[in-house]
Gaussian input, Z-matrix of N, CA and C with variables (Angstrom, degrees):
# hf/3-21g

backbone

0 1
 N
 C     1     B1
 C     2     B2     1     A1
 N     3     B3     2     A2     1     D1
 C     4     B4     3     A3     2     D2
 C     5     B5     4     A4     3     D3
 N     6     B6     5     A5     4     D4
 C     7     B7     6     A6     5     D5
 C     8     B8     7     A7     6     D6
 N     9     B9     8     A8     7     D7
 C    10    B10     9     A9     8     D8
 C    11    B11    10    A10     9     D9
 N    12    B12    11    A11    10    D10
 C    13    B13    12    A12    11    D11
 C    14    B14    13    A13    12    D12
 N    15    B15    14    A14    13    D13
 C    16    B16    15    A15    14    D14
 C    17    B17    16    A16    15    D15
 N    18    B18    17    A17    16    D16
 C    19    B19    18    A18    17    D17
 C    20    B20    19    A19    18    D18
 N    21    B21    20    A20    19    D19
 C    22    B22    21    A21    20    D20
 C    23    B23    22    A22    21    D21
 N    24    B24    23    A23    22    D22
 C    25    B25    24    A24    23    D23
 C    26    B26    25    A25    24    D24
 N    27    B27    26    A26    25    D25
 C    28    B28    27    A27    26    D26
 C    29    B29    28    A28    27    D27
 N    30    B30    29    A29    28    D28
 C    31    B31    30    A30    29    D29
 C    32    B32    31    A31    30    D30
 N    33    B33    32    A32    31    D31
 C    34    B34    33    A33    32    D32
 C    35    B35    34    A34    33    D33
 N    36    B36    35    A35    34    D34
 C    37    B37    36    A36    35    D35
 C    38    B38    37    A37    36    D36
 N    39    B39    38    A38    37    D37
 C    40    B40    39    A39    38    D38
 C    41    B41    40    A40    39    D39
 N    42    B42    41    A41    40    D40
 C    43    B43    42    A42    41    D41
 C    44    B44    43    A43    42    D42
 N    45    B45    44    A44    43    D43
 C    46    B46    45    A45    44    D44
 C    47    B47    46    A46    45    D45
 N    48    B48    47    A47    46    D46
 C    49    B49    48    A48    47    D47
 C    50    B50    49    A49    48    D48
 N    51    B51    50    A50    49    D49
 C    52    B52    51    A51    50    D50
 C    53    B53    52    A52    51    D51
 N    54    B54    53    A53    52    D52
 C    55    B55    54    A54    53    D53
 C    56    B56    55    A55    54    D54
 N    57    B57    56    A56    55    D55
 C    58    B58    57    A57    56    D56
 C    59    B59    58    A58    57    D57
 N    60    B60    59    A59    58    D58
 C    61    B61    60    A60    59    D59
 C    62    B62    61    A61    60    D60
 N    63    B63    62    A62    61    D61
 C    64    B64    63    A63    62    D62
 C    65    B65    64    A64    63    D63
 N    66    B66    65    A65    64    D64
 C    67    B67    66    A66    65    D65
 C    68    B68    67    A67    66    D66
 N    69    B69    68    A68    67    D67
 C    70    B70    69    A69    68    D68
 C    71    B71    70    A70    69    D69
 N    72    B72    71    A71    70    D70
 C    73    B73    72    A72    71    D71
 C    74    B74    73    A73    72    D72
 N    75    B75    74    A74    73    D73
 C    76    B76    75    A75    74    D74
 C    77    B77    76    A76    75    D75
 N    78    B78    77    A77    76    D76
 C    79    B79    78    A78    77    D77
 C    80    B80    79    A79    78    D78
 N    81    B81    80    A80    79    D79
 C    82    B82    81    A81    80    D80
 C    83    B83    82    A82    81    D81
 N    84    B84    83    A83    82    D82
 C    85    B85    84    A84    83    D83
 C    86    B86    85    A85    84    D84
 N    87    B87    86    A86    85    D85
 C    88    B88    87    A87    86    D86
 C    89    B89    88    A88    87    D87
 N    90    B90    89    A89    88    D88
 C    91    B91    90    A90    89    D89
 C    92    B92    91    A91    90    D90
 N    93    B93    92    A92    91    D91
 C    94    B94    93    A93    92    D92
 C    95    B95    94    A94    93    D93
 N    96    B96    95    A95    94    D94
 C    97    B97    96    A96    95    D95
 C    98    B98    97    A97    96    D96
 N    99    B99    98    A98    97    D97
 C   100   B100    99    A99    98    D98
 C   101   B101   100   A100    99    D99
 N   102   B102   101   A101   100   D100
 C   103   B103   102   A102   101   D101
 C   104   B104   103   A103   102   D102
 N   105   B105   104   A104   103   D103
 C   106   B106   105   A105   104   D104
 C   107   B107   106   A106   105   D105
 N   108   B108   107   A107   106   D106
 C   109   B109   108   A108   107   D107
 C   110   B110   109   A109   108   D108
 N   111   B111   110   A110   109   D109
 C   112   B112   111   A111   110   D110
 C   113   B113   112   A112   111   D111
 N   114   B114   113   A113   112   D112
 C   115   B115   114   A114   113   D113
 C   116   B116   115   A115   114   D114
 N   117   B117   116   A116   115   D115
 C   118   B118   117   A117   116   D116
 C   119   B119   118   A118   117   D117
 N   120   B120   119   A119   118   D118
 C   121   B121   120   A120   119   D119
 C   122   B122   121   A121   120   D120
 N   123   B123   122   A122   121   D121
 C   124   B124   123   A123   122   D122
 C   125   B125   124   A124   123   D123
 N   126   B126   125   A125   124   D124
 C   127   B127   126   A126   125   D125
 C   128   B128   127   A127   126   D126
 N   129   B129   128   A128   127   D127
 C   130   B130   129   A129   128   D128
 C   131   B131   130   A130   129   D129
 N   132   B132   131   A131   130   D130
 C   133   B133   132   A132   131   D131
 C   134   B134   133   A133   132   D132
 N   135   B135   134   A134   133   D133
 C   136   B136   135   A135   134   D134
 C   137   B137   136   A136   135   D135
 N   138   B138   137   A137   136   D136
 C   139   B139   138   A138   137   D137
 C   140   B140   139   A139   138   D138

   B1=1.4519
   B2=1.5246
   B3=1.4391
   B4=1.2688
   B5=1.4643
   B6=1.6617
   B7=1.2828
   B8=1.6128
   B9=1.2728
   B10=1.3831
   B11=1.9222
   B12=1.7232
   B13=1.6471
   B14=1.4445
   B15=1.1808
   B16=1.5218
   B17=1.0614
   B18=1.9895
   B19=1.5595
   B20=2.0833
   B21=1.5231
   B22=1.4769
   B23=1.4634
   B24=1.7428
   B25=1.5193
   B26=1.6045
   B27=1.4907
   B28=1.4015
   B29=1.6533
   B30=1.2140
   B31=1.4221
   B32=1.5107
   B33=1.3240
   B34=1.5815
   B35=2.0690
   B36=1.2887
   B37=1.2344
   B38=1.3006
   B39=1.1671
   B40=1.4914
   B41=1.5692
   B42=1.8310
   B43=1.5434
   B44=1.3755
   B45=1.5186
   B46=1.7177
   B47=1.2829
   B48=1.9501
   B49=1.1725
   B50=1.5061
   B51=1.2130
   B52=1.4909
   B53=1.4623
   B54=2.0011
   B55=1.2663
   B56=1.5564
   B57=1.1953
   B58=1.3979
   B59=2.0552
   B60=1.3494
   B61=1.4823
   B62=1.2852
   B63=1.2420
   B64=1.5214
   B65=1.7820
   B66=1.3272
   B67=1.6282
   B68=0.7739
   B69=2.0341
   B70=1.5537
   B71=1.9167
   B72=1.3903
   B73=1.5779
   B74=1.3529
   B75=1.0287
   B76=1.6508
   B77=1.7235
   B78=1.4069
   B79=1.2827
   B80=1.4501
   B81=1.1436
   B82=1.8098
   B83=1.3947
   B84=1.0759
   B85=1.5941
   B86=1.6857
   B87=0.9663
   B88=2.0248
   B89=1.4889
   B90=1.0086
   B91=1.3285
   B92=1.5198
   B93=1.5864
   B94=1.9063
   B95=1.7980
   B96=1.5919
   B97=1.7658
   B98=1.7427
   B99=1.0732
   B100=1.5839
   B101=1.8342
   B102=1.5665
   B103=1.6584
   B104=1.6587
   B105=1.4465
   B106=1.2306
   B107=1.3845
   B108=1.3594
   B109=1.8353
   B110=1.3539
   B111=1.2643
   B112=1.4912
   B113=1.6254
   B114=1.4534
   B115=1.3432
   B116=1.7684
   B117=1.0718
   B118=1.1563
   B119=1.8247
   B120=1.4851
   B121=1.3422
   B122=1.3656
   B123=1.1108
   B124=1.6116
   B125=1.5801
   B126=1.0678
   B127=1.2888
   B128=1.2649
   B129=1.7755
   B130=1.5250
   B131=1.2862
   B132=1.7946
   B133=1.4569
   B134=1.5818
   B135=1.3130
   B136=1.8213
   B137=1.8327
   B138=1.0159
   B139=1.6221
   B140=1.5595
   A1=110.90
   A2=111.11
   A3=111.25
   A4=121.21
   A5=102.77
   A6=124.28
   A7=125.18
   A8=101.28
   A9=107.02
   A10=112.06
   A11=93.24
   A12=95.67
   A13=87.90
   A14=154.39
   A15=130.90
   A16=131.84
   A17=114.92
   A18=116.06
   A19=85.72
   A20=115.52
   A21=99.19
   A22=127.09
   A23=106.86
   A24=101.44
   A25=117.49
   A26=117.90
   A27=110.65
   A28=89.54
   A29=165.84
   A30=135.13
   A31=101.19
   A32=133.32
   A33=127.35
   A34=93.52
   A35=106.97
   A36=100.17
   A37=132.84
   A38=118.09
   A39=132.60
   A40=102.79
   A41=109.00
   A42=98.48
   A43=122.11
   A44=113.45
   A45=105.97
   A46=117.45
   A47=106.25
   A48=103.24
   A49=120.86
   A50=108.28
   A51=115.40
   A52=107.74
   A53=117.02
   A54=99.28
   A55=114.74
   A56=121.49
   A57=126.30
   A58=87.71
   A59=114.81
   A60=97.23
   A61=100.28
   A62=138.69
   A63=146.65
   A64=94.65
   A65=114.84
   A66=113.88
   A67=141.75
   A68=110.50
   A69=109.84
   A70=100.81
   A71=98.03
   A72=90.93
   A73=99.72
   A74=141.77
   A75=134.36
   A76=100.67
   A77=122.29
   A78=123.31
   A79=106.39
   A80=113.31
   A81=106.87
   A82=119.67
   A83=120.15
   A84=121.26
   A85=115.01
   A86=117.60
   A87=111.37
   A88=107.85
   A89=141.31
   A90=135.49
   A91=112.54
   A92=105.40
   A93=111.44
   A94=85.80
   A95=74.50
   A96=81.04
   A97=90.94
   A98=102.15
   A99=95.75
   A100=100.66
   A101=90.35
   A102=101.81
   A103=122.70
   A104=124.92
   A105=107.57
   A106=137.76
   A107=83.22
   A108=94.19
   A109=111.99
   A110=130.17
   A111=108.74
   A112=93.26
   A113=140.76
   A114=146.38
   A115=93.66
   A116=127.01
   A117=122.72
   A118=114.33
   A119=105.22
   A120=104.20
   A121=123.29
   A122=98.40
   A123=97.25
   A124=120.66
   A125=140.33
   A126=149.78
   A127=112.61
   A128=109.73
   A129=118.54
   A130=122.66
   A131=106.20
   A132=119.80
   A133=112.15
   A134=87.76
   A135=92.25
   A136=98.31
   A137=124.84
   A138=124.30
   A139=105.14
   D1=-27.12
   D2=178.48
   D3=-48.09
   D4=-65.78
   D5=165.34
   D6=-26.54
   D7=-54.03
   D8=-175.12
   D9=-64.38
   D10=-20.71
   D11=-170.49
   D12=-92.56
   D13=-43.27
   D14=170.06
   D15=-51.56
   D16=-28.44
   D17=-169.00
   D18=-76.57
   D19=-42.56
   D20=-170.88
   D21=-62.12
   D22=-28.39
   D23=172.83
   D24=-86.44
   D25=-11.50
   D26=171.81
   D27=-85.92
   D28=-28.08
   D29=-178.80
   D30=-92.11
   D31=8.78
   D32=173.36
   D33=-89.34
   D34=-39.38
   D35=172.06
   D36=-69.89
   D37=-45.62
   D38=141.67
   D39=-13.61
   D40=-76.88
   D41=-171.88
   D42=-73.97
   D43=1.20
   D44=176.46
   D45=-66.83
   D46=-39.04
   D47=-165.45
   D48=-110.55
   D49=16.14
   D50=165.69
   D51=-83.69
   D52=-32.77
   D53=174.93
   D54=-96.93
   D55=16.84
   D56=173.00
   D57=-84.46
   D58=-46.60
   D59=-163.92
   D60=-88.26
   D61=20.01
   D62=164.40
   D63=-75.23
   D64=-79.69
   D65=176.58
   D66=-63.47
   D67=-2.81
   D68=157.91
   D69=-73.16
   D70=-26.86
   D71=-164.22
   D72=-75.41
   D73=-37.20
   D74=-171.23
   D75=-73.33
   D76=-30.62
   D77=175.39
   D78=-61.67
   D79=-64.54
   D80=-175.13
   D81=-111.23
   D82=16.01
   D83=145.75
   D84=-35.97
   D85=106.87
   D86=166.27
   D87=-50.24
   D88=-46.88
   D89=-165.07
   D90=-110.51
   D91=27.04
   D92=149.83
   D93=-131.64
   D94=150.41
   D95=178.50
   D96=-121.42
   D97=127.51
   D98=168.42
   D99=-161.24
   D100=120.50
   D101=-171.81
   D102=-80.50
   D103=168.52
   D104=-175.36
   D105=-41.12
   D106=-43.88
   D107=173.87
   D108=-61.75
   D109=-27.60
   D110=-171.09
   D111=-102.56
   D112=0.89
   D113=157.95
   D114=-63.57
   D115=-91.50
   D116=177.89
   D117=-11.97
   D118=-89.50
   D119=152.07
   D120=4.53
   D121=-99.86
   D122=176.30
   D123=-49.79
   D124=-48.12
   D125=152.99
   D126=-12.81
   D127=-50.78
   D128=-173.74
   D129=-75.79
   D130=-13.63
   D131=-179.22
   D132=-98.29
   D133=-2.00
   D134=179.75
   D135=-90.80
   D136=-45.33
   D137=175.02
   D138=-36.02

């Protein structure tokens, strides 16, 4: 049982930070424009 609780929090981490580097990338990508407010926004849907 152990096992199974490490493989779920190492792939919950896995998915935190692929979509944390998803909204740095839409944040400073040149060719997405997306302003603070909708950074925030999104930010608030990531909580």
């Amino acid at each position: 049982a152990v096992e199974f609780v490490n493989l779920w929090a190492e792939e919950t981490l896995i998915e935190v930070v692929l979509t944390l580097e998803i909204l740095f990338l839409l944040y400073y990508e040149p060719f997405h424009r997306c302003s603070a407010k909708r950074w925030k926004n999104l930010c608030s849907l990531f909580k």
